[in-house]
N, C-alpha and C positions, 0 to 999 in steps of 0.2 A: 384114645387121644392120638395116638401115632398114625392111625388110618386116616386120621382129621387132617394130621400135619401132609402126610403122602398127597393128599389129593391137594391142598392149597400150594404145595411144594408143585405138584407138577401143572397145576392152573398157574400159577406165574411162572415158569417156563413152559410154557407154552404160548400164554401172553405174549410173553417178552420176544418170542420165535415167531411172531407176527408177519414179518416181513419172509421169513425162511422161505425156502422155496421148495415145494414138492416135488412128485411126477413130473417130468416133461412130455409132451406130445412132439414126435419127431415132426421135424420139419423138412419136405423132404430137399434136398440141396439142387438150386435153379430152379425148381419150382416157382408158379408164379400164378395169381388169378386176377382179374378184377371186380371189382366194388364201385360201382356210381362213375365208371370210367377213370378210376386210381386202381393203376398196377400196384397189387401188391405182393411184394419178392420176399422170397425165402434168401436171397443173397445180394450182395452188391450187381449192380449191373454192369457190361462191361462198358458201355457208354459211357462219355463223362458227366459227371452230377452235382450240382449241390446239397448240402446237406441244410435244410429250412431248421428244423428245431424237432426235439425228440420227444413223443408222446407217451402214455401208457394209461389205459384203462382194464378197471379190478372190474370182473363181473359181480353177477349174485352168489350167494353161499349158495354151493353142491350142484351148481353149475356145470354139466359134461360141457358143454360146445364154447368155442373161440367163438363164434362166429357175432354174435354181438359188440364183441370189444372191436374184431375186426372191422365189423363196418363202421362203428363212430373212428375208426382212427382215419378211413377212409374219406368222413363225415372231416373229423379235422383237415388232412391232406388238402380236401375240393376250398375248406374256408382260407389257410395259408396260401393259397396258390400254388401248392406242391401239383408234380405229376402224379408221384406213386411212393411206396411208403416200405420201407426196408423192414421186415421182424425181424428185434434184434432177439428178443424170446416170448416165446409163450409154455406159460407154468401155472401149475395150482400153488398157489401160495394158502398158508394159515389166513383165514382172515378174522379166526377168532376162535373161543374155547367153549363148549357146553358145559353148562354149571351141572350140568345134572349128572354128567358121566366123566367128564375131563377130555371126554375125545376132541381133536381139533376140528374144528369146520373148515374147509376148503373152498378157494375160489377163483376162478379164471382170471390171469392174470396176463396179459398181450404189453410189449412195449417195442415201436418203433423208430425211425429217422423217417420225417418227410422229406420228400427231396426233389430236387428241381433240375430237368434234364438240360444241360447244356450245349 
């Protein structure tokens, strides 16, 4: 009974740790690439800019690569009118729990500022 209780005990926090945030993958500081012709910065630029509105896209569960979230944020960026798109982080976050073992599942997690060059 108490083996019962351990694992439902740590399936809802875990649950609940949904949002937590794992690993990071550094970013490296000034960095910068583009995507569909949106710069996308690893920091503020030093030009002046606006800030359009802040995105973020969750990949698939156990997902190694950014590179999907990056390009729809990219994909957002070209539909707002943005030039290029600040990361403010990219993380593995929980994005759920396996019934079967209680281990969390992880998943690519990207969120930035589109932003428009002044």
């Amino acid at each position: 009974m108490t083996s019962i209780r351990s694992v439902v005990l740590l399936s809802t926090i875990l649950t609940l740790a949904g949002c937590a945030f794992g690993p990071t993958d550094a970013i490296q500081d000034g960095g910068s690439t583009s995507i569909n012709g949106i710069d996308i910065l690893s920091t503020a630029p030093a030009r002046p800019y606006q800030v359009i509105s802040v995105v973020s896209h969750e990949g698939p569960d156990d997902s190694a690569s950014y590179t999907d979230e990056e390009t729809l944020i990219a994909e957002d960026a070209q539909k707002a009118g943005a030039d290029a798109a600040i990361i403010l982080y990219r993380v593995k976050t929980v994005s759920r729990t396996n019934l079967a073992n209680g281990q969390p599942i992880m998943a690519p997690k990207v969120s930035a500022q589109l932003i428009k060059y002044q």
